[in-house]
C-alpha positions in Angstrom: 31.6 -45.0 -24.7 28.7 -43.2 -22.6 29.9 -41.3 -19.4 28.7 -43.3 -16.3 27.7 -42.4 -12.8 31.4 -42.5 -10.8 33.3 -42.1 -14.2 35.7 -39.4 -13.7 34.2 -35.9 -15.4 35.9 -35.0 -18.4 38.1 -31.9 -17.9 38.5 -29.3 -20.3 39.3 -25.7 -21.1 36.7 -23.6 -22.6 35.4 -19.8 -22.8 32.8 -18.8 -20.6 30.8 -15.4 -20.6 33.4 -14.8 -17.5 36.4 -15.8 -19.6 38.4 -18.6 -20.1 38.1 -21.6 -17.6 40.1 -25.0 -16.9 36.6 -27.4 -15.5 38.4 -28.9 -13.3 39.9 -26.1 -11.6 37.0 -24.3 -11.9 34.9 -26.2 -9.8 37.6 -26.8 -6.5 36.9 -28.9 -3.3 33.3 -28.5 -4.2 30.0 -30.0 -5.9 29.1 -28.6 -9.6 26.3 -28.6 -12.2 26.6 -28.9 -15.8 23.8 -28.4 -17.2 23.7 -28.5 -21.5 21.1 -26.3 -24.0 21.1 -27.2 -27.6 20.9 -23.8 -29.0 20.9 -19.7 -27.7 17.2 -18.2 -27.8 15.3 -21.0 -27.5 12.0 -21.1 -25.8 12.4 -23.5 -23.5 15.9 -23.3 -22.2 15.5 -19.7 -21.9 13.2 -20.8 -19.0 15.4 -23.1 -17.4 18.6 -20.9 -17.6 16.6 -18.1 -15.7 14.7 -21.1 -12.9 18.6 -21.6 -12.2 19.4 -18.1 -11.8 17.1 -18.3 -8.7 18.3 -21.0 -8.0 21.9 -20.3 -7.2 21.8 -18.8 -3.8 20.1 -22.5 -2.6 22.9 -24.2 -4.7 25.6 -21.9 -2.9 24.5 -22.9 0.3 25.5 -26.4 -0.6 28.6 -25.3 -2.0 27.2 -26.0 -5.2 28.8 -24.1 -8.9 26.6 -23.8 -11.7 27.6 -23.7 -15.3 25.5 -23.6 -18.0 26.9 -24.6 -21.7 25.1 -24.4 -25.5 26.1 -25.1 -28.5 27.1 -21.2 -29.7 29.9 -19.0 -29.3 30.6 -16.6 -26.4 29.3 -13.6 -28.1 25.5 -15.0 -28.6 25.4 -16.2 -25.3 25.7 -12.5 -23.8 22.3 -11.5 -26.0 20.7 -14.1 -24.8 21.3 -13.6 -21.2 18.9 -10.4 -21.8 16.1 -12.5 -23.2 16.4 -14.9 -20.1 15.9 -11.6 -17.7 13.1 -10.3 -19.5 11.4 -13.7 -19.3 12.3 -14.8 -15.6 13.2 -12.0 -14.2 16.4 -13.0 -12.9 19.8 -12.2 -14.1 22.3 -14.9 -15.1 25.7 -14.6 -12.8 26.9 -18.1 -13.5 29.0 -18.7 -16.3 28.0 -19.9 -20.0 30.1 -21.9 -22.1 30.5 -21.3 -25.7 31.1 -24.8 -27.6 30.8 -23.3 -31.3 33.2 -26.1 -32.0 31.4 -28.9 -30.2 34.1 -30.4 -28.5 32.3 -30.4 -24.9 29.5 -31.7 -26.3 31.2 -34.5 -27.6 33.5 -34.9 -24.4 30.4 -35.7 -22.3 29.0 -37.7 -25.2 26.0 -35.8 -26.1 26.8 -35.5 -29.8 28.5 -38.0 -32.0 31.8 -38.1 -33.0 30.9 -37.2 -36.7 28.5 -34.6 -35.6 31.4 -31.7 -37.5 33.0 -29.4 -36.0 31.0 -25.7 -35.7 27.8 -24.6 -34.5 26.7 -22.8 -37.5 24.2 -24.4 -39.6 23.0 -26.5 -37.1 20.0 -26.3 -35.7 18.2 -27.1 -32.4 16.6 -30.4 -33.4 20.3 -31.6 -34.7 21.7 -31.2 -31.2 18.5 -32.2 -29.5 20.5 -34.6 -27.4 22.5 -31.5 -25.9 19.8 -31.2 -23.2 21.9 -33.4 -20.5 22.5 -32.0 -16.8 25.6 -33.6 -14.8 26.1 -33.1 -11.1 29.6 -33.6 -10.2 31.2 -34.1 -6.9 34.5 -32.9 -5.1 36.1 -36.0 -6.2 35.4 -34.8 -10.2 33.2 -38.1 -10.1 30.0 -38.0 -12.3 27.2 -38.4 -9.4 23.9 -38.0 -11.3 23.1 -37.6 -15.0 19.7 -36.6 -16.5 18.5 -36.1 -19.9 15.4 -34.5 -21.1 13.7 -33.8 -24.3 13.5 -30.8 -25.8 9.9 -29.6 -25.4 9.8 -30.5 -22.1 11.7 -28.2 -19.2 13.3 -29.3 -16.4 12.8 -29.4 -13.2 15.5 -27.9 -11.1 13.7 -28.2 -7.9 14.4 -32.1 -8.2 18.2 -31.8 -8.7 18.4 -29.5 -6.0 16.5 -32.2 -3.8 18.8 -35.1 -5.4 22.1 -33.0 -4.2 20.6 -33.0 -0.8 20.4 -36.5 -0.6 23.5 -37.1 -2.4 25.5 -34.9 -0.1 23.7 -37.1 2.9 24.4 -40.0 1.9 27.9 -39.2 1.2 28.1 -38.6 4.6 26.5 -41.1 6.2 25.8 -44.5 6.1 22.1 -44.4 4.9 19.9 -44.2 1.5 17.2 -41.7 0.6 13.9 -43.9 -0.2 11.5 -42.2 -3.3 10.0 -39.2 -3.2 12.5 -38.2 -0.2 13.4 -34.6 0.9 14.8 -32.6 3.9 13.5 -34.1 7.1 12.2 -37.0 5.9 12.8 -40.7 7.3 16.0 -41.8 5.6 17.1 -45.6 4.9 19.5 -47.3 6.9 22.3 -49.1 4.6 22.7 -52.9 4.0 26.5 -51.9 5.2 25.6 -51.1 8.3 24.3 -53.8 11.1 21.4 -53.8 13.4 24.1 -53.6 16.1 26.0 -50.1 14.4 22.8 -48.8 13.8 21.9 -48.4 17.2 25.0 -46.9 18.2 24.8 -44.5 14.5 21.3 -43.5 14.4 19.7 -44.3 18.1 16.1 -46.3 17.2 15.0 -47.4 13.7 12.2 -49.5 12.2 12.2 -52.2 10.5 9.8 -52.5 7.6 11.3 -55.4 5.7 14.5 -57.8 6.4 16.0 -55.7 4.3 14.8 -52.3 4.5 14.9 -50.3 7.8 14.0 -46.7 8.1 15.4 -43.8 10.9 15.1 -40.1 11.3 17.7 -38.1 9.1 20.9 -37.6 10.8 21.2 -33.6 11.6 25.2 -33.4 11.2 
């Protein structure tokens, strides 16, 4: 069965370029990012893995963990961390994963069951599907999934404006409409009446019966 948004997220205990980890453990009272690669020293991941290095102090400030995992051992993932400074010019601090047996991959259903067993012999186009990211919240509840293709990078910018709205609207009673970011109008949930939203959020607009926009709560 695929994972689903607000299905629990898997646990497991792995090796990491920072040792051994439980995920669960690992990750707290706070948010975290999974984010998959189907092989070491390929061109495009190499890019993403070193976007997200300069990434991490934004995601820290949002008491946000990165992990990265691809399908190779440990060892291989240490190389390739020197390839990803050369070519971003950021050094990887966040841990890597090494599923040379493939059994994270499969956890989080992004190879099949029959898929074997080890990483060697396979090749990046046999795990092309290893190119999910999962944002996960304090509750160990899957709160985003995306899924790209290979020859086309991700944009890391757009989770890290997703976990702003995610961690908004987990705290308040409102919706992000598209295209959304910090500061922007937010939307006022069906949950909430016209007389609570006064009191809430002070003056909104309505636009439709059922759509009314107000200024981003500040705390």
């Amino acid at each position: 069965m695929s994972l689903r948004i607000n299905d629990t997220a898997p646990d497991f205990t792995a090796e990491t370029t920072q040792g051994p980890i439980n995920f669960h453990e690992w990750i707290g009272d706070g948010w975290a990012i999974l984010f998959s690669h189907p092989k070491n020293f390929t061109p495009v991941c190499t890019t993403e893995l070193g976007t997200m290095a300069g990434l991490e102090d934004e995601f820290k400030k949002r008491n946000v963990k990165i992990i990265g995992i691809s399908v190779d051992p440990v060892e291989s993932h240490g190389k390739w961390q020197d390839d990803i400074k050369t070519a971003s010019g950021h050094a990887v601090h966040y841990p890597l994963i090494g599923d040379k047996d493939l059994k994270v991959a499969k956890l989080y259903d992004m190879l099949p069951a029959d898929a074997g067993e080890t990483s060697e012999g396979r090749t990046p186009a046999n795990n092309a599907t290893v190119r999910s990211v999962y944002v996960i919240g304090p509750d160990k509840k899957v709160k985003l999934v995306l899924t790209y293709p290979m020859t086309t990078g991700r944009n890391f910018d757009e989770i890290l404006r997703a976990v702003d709205s995610m961690q908004l609207t987990a705290k308040h009673q409102v919706a992000t409409p598209a295209n959304w970011k910090q500061g922007d109008d937010v939307i006022i949930t069906a949950a909430v009446s016209n007389e609570d939203a006064i009191k809430r959020f002070g003056a909104y607009e309505t636009i439709l019966p059922y759509l009314r926009k107000t200024k981003q709560p500040s705390a």
